[in-house]
N, C-alpha and C positions, 0 to 999 in steps of 0.2 A: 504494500500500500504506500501510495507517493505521499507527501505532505499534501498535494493539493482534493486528495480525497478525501482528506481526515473531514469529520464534520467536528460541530461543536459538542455535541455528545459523544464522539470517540474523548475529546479534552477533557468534558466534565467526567467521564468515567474514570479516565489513567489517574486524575487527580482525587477522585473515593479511593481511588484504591492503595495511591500514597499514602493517602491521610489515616490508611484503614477503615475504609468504610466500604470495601471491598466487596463484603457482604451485600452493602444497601445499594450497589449498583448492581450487584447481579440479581436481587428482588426486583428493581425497576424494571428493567432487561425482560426476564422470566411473565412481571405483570402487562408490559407491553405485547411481548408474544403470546399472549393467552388472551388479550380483547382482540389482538389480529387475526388470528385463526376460530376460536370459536366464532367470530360473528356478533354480529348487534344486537338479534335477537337473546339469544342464549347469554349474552354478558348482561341484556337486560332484567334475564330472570337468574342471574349470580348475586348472589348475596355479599361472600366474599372472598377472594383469593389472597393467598399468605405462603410464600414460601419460606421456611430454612431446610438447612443443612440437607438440600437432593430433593427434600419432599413437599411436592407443590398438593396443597389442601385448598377444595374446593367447595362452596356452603352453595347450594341451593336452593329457588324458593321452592320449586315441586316438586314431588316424588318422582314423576315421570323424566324429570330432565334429571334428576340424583342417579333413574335405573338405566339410561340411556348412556349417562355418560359414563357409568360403572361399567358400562359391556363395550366402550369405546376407547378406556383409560388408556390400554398399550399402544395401539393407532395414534391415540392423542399424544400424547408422553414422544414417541418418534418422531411426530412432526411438530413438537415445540423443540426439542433438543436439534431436529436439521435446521429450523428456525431460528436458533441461538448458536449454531455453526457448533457443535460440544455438546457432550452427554454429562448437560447439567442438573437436568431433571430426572431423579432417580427413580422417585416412586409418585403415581399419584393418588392421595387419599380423597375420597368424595365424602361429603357431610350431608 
């Protein structure tokens, strides 16, 4: 990657991660990729998403979208981790 492709958000992350907050840029990161791929609908009926350490937990308002996305988790889980270019997301827990 050249300098002229870097964005402002490659800066603000290198600079969490100096600071140690390393963590709080890969939650940003991980919460970004998961309103991009689930969709509008479906973020609109997420209660709330929370990742640490690998394991992104996901709250639901309805049961039907909690048993949908339980039978989707490993499909989902793949395509946020090629979305985040790394196997950052380990596990996904549904709530």
């Amino acid at each position: 990657m050249n300098w002229e492709d870097r964005t402002a958000d490659y800066y603000i992350q290198r600079m969490l991660r100096q600071w140690n907050f390393g963590d709080l840029a890969t939650e940003m990161q991980v919460e970004r990729a998961y309103r991009k791929l689930a969709g509008d609908l479906i973020v609109r009926f997420t209660q709330s998403v929370k990742f640490k350490k690998g394991t992104l937990r996901l709250k639901y308002l309805t049961a039907a979208l909690r048993h949908e996305m339980t039978l989707r988790r490993e499909s989902f889980r793949q395509k946020m981790n090629e979305e985040l270019g790394a196997d950052v997301v380990k596990k996904i827990v549904i709530l």
